[in-house]
C-alpha positions in Angstrom: 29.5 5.3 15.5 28.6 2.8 18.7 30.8 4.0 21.5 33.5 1.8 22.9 33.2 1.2 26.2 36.8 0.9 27.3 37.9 3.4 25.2 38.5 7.6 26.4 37.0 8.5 23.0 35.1 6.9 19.6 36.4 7.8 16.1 34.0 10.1 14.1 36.1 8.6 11.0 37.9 5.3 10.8 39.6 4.8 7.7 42.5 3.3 5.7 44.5 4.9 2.6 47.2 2.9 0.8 50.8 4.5 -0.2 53.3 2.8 -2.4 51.1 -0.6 -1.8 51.3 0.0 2.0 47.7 0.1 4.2 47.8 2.8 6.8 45.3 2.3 9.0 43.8 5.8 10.7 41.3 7.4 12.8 40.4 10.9 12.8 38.8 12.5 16.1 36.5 15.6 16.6 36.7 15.9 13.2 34.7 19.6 13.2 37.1 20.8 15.6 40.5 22.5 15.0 43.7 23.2 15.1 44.7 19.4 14.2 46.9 17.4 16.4 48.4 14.0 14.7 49.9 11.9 17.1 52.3 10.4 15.3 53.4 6.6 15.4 56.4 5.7 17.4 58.5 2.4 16.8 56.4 -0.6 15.3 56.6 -2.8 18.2 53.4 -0.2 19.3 50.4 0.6 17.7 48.9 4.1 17.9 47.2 2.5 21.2 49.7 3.3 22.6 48.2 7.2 22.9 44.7 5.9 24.5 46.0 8.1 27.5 46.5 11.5 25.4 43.8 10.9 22.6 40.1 11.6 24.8 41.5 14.8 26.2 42.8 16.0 23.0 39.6 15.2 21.3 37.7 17.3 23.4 39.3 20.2 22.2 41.5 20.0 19.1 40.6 17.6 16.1 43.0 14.3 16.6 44.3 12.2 13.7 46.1 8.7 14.7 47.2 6.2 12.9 49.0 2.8 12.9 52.6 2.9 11.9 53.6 0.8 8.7 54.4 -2.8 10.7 52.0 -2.1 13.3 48.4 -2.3 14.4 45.7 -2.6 11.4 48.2 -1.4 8.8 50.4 -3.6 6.5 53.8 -4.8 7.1 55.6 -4.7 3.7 58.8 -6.9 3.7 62.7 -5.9 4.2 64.2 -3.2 5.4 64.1 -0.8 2.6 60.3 -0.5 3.3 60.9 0.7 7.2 63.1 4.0 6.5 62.9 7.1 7.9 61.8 8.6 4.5 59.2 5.9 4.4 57.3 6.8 7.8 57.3 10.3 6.7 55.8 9.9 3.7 53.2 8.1 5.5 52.4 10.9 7.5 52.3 13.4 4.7 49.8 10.4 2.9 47.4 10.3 6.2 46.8 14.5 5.9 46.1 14.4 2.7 43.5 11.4 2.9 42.6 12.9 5.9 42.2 16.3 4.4 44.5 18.0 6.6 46.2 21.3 5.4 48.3 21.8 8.2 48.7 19.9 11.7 50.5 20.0 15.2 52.8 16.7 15.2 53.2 15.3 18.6 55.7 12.3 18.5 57.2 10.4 21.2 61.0 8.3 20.6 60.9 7.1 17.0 58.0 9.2 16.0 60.8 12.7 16.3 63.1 11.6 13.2 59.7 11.3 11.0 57.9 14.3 12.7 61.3 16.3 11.6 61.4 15.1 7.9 58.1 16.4 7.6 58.6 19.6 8.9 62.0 20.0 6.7 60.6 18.9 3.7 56.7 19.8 3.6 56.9 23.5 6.2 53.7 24.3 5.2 52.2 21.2 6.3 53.7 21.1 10.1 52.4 24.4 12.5 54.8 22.5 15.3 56.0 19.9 16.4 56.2 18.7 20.1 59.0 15.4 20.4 58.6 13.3 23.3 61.8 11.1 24.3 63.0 11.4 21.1 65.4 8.4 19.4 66.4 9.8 16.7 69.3 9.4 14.4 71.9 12.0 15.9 75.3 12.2 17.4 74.7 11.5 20.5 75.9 8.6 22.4 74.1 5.9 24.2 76.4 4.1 27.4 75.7 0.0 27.2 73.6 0.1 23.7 76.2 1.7 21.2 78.7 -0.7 21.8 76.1 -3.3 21.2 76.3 -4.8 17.0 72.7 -5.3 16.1 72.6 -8.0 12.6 75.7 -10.1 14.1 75.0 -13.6 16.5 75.8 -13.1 19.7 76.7 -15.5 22.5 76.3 -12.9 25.4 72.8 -12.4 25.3 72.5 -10.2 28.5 71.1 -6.5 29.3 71.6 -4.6 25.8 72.3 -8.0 24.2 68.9 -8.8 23.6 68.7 -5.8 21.1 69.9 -8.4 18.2 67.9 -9.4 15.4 69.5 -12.8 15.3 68.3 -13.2 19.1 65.2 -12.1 18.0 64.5 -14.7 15.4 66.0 -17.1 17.2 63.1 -17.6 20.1 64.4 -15.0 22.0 62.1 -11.9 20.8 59.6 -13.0 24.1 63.1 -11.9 26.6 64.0 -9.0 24.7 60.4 -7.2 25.0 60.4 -8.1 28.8 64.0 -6.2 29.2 63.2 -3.6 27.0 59.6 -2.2 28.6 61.0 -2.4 32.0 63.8 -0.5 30.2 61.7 1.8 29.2 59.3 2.0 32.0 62.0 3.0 34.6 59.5 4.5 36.8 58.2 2.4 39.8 54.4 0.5 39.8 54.3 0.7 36.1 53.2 -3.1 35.7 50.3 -2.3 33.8 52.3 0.4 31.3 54.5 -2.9 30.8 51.7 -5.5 30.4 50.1 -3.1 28.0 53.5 -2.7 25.6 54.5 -6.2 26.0 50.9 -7.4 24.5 51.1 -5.0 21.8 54.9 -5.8 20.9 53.2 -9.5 20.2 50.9 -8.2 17.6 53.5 -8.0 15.5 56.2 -10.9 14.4 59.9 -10.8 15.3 60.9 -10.5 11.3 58.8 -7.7 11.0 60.3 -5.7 14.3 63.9 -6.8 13.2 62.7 -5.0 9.4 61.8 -1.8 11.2 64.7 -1.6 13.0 67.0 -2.1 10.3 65.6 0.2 8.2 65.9 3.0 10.7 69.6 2.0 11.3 70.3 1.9 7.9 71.2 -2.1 7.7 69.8 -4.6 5.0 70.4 -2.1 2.1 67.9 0.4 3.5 69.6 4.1 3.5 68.8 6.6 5.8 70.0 10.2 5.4 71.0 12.1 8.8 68.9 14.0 10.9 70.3 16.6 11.9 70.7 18.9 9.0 67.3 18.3 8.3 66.9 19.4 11.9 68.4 22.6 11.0 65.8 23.4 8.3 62.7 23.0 10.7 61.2 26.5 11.0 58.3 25.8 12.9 58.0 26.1 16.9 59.2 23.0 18.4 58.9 21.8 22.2 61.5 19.0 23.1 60.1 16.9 26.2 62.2 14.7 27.7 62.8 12.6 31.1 66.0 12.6 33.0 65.9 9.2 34.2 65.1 7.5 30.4 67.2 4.8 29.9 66.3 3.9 26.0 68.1 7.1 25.2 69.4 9.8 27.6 68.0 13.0 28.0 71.2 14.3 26.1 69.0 13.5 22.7 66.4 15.5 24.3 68.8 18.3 24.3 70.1 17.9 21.0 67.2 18.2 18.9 65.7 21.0 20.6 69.4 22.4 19.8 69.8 21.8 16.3 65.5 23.0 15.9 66.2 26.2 18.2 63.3 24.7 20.2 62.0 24.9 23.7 63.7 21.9 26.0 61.3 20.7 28.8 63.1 18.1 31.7 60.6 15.7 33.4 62.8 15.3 36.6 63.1 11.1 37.2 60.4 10.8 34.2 61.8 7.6 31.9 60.7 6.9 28.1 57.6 6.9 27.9 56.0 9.7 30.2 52.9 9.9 27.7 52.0 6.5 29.4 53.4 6.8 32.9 52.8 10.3 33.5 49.7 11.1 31.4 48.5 14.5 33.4 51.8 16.0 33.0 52.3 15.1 29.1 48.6 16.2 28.1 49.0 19.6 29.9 52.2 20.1 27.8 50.8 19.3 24.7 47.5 22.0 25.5 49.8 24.3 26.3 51.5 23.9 23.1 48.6 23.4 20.9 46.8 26.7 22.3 49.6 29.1 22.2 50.3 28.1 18.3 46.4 28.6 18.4 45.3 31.3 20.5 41.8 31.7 21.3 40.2 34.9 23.1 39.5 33.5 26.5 36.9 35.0 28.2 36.9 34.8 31.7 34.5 36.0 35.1 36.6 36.6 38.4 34.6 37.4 42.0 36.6 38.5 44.6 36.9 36.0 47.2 35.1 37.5 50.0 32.2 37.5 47.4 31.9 33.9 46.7 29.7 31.4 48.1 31.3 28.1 49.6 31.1 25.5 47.2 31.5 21.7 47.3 32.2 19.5 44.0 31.2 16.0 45.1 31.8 13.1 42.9 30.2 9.4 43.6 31.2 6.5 41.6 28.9 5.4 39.1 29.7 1.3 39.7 26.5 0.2 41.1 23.8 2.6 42.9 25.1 2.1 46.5 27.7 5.2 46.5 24.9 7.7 44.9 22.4 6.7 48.3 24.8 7.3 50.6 26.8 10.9 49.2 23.0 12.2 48.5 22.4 11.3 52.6 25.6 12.9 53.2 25.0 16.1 51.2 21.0 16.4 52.8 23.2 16.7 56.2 25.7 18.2 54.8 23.9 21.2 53.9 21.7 21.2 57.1 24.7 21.9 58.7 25.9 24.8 55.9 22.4 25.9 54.5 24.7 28.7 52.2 26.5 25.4 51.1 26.2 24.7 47.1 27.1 21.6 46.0 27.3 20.8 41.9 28.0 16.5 41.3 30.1 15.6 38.5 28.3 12.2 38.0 27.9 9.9 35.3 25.0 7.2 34.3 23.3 5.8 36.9 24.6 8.2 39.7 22.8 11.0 37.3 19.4 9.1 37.8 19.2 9.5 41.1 20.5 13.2 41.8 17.8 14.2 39.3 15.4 11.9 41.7 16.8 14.1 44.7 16.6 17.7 42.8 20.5 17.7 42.7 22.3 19.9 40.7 24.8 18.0 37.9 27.5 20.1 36.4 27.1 20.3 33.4 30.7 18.7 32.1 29.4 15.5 33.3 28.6 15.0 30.0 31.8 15.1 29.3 32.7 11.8 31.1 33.0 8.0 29.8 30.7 5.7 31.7 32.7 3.7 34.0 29.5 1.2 34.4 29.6 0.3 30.4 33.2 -0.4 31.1 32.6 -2.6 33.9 29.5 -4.4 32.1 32.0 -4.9 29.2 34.9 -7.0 31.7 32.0 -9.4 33.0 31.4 -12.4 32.8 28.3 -14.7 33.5 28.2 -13.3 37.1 31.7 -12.8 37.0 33.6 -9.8 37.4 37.3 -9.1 38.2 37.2 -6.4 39.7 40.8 -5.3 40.1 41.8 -6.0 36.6 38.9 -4.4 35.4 40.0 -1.5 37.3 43.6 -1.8 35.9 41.7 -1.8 32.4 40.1 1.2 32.9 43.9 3.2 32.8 42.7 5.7 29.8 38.7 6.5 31.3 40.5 7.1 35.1 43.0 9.6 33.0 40.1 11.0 30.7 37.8 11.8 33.8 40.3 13.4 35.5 41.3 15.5 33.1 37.5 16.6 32.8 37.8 17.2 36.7 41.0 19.2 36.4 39.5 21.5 34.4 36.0 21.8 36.3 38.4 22.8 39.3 40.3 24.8 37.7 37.3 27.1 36.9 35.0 26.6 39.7 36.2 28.2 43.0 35.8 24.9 45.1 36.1 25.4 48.3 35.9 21.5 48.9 35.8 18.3 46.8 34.2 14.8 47.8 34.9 11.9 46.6 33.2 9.2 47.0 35.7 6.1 45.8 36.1 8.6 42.9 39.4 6.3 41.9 40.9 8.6 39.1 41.0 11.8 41.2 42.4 10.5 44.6 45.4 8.8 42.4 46.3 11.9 40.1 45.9 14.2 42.6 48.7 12.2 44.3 50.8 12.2 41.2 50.1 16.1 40.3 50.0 17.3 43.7 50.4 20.4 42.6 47.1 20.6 40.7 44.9 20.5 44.4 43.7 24.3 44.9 40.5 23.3 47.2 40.0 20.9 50.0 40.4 17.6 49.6 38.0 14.4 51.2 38.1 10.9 50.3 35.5 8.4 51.4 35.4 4.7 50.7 34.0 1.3 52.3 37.3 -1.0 51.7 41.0 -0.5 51.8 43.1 -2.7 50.3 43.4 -4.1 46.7 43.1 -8.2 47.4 44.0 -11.0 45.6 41.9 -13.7 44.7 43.4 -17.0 45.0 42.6 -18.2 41.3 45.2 -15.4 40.7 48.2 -16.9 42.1 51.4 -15.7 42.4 51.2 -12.7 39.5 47.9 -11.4 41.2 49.1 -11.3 44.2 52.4 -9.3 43.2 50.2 -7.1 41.1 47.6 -6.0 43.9 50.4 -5.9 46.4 52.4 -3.7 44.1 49.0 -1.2 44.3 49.0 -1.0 47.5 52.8 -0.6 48.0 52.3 2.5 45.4 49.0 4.0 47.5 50.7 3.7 51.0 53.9 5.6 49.2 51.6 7.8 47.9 50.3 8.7 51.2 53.5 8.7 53.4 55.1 11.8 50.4 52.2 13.6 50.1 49.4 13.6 52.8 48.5 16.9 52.2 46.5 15.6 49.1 43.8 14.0 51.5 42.2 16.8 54.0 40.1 14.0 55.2 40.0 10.2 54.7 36.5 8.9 55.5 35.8 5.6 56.0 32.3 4.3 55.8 31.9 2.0 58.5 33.9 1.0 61.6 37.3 -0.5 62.5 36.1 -3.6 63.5 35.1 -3.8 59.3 38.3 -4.2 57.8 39.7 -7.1 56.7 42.7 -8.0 59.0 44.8 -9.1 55.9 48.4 -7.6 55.0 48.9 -5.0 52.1 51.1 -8.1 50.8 54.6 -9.2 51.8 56.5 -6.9 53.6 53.5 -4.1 53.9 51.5 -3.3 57.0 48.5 -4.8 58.4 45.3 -3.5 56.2 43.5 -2.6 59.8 46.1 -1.2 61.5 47.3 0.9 58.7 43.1 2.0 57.9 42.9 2.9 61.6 46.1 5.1 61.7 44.9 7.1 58.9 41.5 7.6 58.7 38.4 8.5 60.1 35.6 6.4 60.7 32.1 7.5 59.9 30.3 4.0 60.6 27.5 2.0 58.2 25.6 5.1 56.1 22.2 3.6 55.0 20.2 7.1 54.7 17.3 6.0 55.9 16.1 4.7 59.7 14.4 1.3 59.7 12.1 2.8 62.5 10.8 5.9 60.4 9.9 3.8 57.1 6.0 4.2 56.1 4.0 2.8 53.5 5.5 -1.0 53.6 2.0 -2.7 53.5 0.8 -0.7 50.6 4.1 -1.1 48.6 3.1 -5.2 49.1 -0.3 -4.3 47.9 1.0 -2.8 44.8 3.4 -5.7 43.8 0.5 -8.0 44.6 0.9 -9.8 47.5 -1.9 -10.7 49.8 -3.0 -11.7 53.1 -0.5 -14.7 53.9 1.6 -14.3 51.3 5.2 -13.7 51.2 7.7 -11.8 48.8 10.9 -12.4 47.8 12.7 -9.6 46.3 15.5 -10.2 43.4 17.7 -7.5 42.8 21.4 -7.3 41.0 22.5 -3.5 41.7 22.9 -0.6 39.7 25.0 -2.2 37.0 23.9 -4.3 34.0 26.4 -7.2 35.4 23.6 -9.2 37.4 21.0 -10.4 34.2 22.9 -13.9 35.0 21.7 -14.3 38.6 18.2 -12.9 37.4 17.7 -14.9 35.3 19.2 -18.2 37.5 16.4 -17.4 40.3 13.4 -16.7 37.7 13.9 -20.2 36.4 13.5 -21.4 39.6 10.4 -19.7 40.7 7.9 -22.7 39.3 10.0 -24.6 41.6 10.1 -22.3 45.1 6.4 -21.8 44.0 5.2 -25.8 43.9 7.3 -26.4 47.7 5.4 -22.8 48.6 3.1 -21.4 46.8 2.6 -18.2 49.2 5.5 -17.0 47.9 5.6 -14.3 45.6 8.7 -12.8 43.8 9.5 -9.8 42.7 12.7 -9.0 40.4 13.9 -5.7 40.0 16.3 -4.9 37.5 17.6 -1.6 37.8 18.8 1.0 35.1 20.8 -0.7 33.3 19.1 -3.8 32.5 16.0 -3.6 30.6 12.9 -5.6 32.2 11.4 -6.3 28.9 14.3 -8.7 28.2 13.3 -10.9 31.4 10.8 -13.7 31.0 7.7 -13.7 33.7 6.5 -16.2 35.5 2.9 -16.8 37.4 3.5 -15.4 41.1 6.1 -12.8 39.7 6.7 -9.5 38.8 9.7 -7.7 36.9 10.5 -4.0 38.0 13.0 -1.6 36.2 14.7 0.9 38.1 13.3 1.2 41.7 14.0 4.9 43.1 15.0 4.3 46.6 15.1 0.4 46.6 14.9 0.1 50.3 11.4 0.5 50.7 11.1 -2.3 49.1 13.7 -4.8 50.6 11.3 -3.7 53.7 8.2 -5.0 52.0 9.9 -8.2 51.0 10.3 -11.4 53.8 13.1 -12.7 51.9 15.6 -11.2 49.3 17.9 -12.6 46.6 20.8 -10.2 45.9 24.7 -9.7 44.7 27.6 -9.4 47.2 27.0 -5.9 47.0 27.6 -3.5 50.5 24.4 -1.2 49.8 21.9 -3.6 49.7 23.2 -6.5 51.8 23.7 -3.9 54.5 20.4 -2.3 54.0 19.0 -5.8 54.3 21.0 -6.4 57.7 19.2 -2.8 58.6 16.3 -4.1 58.8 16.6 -7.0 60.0 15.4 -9.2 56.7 16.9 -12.4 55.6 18.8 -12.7 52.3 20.7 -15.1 50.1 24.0 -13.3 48.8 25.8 -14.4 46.1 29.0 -12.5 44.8 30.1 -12.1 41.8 32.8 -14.2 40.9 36.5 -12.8 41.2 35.0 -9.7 43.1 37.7 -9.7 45.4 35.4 -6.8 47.7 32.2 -8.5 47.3 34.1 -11.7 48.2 36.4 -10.5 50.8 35.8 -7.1 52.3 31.8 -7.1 52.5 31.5 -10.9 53.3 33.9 -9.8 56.2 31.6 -7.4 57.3 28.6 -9.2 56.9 29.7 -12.3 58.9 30.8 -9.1 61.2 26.8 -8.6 61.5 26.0 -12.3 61.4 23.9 -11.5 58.1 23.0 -13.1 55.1 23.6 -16.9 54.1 26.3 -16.6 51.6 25.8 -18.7 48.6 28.4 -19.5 45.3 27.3 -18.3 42.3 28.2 -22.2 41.3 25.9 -23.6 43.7 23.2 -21.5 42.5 23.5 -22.9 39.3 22.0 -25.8 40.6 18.3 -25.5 40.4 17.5 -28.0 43.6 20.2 -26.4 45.4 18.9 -22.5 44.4 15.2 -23.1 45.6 15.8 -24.9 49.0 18.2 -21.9 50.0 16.0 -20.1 49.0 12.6 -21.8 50.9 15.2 -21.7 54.2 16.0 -18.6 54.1 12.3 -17.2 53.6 11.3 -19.2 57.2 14.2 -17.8 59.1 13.6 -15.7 62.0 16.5 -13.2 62.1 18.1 -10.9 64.2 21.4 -9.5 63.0 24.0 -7.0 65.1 22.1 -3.4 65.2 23.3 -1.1 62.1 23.9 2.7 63.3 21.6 5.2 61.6 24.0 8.1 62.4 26.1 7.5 59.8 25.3 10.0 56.9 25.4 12.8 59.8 29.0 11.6 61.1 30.2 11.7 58.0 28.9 15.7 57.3 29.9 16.6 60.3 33.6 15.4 59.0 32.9 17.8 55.8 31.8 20.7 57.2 34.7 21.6 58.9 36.9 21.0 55.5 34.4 24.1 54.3 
């Protein structure tokens, strides 16, 4: 099966059975792997989505069924309420192990899921090894201040707080209010706006008639009949684990205590956690369930311990895969790194096409790098024609930052770090933060910008959302500063962007400068020492009084628009200046056979250390990107730049620094769509004389010399 690229994990089976008339929609995970975990459907206003954060690190070690609730997702909504019972849902799941050919299973639920989980486990034993309830909203005696109170089939003219949970407001237009109130309901927790986006665009899958059908048939109303819970509680003889937050506000935590009374089961408190703490507090949640899973399951670990004194220091380092830029600079670092600790090893957990250059360099990739989804083929996925938002791309990316982490956690957890890098390695640095008590090793962040900026396109919600990220990092780093041993950042204060956090947060500068350490520019090469330019022209076929301009998008497949935009204008440059040869490279992501060619050019693939040849070229053409627009203002070559669009750091932070260098004409990707407008930039910038602020060569050995002492 083609793997998703936004997704923590690909189906081996995708399927659909039918019961009583009724499509259920399912996917089964790892399928050679065992025990099973289901992760059963919660209320209908979700689909099974709504695990994305839980189901790539189960996968990798349990075999994972999910499957869309009757009224949700890709499986059918039946009519009335009769169709949405209790008994209903759990014959559904009984229906999905058999299609599935499940014997027996592990039934994780989270609110509704726990009444259907427990049918199951009353009626069918056999079938259910445990069961591990999550928030459960079940039917027991147990009240709820503000929502009992509340009648839910009669019109109401007070249609605040609790209110809104009326099927008559529902139908009558006001289904759009009540799922806004009700996920900030059940996301208590603060900076959970994209846990909220994420439930209110699934709620709208679905239509108001068939929400206010499942509801009533789990209350009982419309002639539906449901029978009580809790002596069927009473009969569940499998180990359960209740899990429950103190500050949910859907249903008190006194629920959570109930059912683990009436089952005899284990009750876990998540202090401050609210309703949903699969979503907001993924780490915690998937560790719970493991822990579960494997002691219904024991395997025979086997295990090596070396005494302390025994072990070599060791550094995990961790670059991010977006583009090539990151990989230069941490293999720079690590060369000085270990000339200043020769007994130093260092292992990279790196994905595709970080991997292709550590092999280049005789680095050493752990081996669970394998294990990690490619956070380029999710960025290639977002974009546009030259057109990338960056920040929501990186808000879209929630279930690969929690999947990669989890693969980090446990590489830690095994491998006697005595240090890990990371190198803009997003996932770590945040959950880290929220699991501080998962950090055994020492700790160093590095990264070129601070600060998550708005573009102005975005307006108002953009610029609450990116202001409410930084609100949450600078919280994050005022509780638990501990987390970071080192902040690094590459490059100098004068760099950052003088902007705000947002209203009512501190100056971006001010706030960099108080709180890390600055490395300056790291290129990992010196302009000066750089050999072989004139018979790297040679090879790319430029002659006495000829010139080259050099083409190239990065390290991601996102540029094949701006390739593409220059190659049609090369007949053009060439007719105005026909000295002027052009080379495109394409790097590892973008295959070169799916370029044209035309006379006077050339189209390379990946280019191992692409800076040798920006200093054979006279004149580049390149994306907003830091690495090779400073590597350009390095030595001293002029460039076009043209950012991607809605790339609020190629647009903001690095056009900042580069007008900081007086380098590079910056040109909109709009204006280069004008083929006139393209080539004369590009004729004027190949007869400019430059000389751009000096860029300091030291960097990669600054930077070291910050690690080393961490070791």
């Amino acid at each position: 099966m083609t793997q998703h690229p936004s997704r923590s994990a690909d189906p081996d089976l995708v399927g659909v059975t039918v019961r009583d008339g009724v499509e259920l929609a399912y996917e089964v995970f790892s399928q050679q792997r065992t025990p099973t975990v289901v992760l059963v459907p919660t209320w209908s206003i979700v689909p099974s989505r709504f695990w994305k954060a839980q189901i790539g690190f189960l996968a990798r070690h349990y075999r994972v069924i999910t499957f869309d609730g009757r009224g949700s997702g890709r499986s059918g909504r039946p009519e009335g309420a009769a169709a949405y019972t209790d008994e209903q849902y759990a014959g559904d799941i009984v229906a999905v192990l058999d299609a599935t050919a499940t014997d027996a299973a592990v039934l994780v639920t989270e609110s509704c899921g726990a009444s259907w989980a427990v049918h199951v486990a009353a009626k069918h034993p056999a079938r259910v090894t445990g069961l591990l309830a999550i928030a459960p909203s079940c039917g027991l005696d147990v009240d709820t201040p503000g929502r009992d109170d509340v009648p839910w089939d009669e019109p109401l003219d007070d249609t605040h707080g609790w209110a809104k949970y009326n099927k008559h407001y529902w139908l009558g237009g006001g289904y759009d209010d009540f799922t806004e109130f009700f996920f900030r309901k059940m996301f208590s927790e603060p900076h959970s706006t994209k846990q909220i986006e994420d439930a209110i665009g699934w709620a709208h899958e679905i239509s108001p008639q068939t929400l206010a059908d499942t509801t009533a048939g789990r209350l009982g109303c419309d002639g539906a009949v449901c029978a009580p819970i809790a002596p069927l509680a009473r009969q569940v003889t499998c180990p359960v684990v209740v899990v429950h937050g103190t500050d949910d506000r859907i249903r008190p935590q006194t629920f959570g205590e109930k059912l683990a009374e009436v089952t005899g089961g284990d009750l876990v408190l998540l202090e401050h956690a609210g309703h949903s703490p699969s979503a907001r507090d993924p780490v915690k949640v998937n560790h719970l369930i493991a822990q579960f899973v494997d002691r219904l399951h024991p395997t025979p670990p086997r295990r090596t311990w070396t005494r302390a004194a025994s072990r070599p220091p060791r550094a995990l380092y961790l670059s991010s895969p977006i583009g090539l830029g990151h990989a230069q600079r941490d293999v720079a670092i690590a060369a000085e790194l270990r000339a200043r600790r020769p007994e130093l090893q260092i292992d990279w957990l790196a994905q595709h096409p970080v991997t292709r250059v550590l092999a280049q360099h005789g680095e050493r990739v752990h081996p669970a790098s394998a294990w990690l989804r490619n956070e380029s083929g999710h960025v290639e996925h977002e974009a546009g024609e030259h057109d990338l938002h960056a920040f929501q791309a990186l808000r879209r990316m929630d279930e690969i930052l929690v999947h990669n982490f989890m693969v980090f956690d446990e590489v830690v957890a095994d491998g006697d770090y005595d240090l890990v890098i990371g190198d803009e390695a997003w996932d770590v640095d945040y959950f880290l933060h929220e699991n501080p008590e998962l950090k055994r090793f020492s700790f160093a962040w590095m990264t070129d910008f601070v600060g998550w900026l708005p573009m102005a396109d975005g307006g108002a919600r953009e610029a609450a959302l990116t202001a409410d990220y930084n609100a949450e990092m600078i919280e994050q780093r005022a509780r638990f500063a501990r987390v970071r041993d080192r902040s690094v950042f590459v490059g100098d204060p004068d760099d950052v962007v003088e902007d705000d956090f947002g209203p009512g947060l501190p100056s971006i500068r001010a706030w960099t400068e108080a709180n890390f350490d600055f490395a300056g520019y790291v290129t990992g090469f010196d302009p000066a020492q750089l050999e072989g330019t004139e018979r790297l022209r040679a090879e790319l076929g430029v002659g006495p009084g000829e010139k080259l301009c050099l083409v190239t998008v990065g390290g991601s497949g996102v540029g094949s628009s701006l390739l593409r935009r220059v190659m049609d204008v090369v007949p053009l440059v060439r007719e105005a200046a026909p000295e002027l040869r052009f080379a495109f490279v394409t790097g590892p992501r973008i295959d070169p056979a799916s370029l044209p060619a035309y006379e006077g050019s050339a189209v390379l693939g990946y280019v191992p250390d692409l800076f040798r040849h920006l200093a054979a070229c006279d004149v580049a053409v390149v994306q907003g990107g830091l690495t090779t627009t400073m590597e350009l203002t390095a030595l001293n070559k002029p460039f076009v730049y043209v950012p991607l669009r809605h790339h609020f750091e190629q647009n903001l932070h690095v056009r900042k620094r580069l007008d900081r260098y007086e380098a590079g004409r910056h040109l909109a990707y709009e204006d280069a769509m004008d083929p006139d407008a393209l080539a004369e930039v590009i004729l004027k910038e190949a007869g400019r004389d430059v000389r751009y602020r000096p860029v300091a060569t030291d960097g990669a050995a600054r930077a070291a010399a910050m690690l080393a002492e961490l070791v």
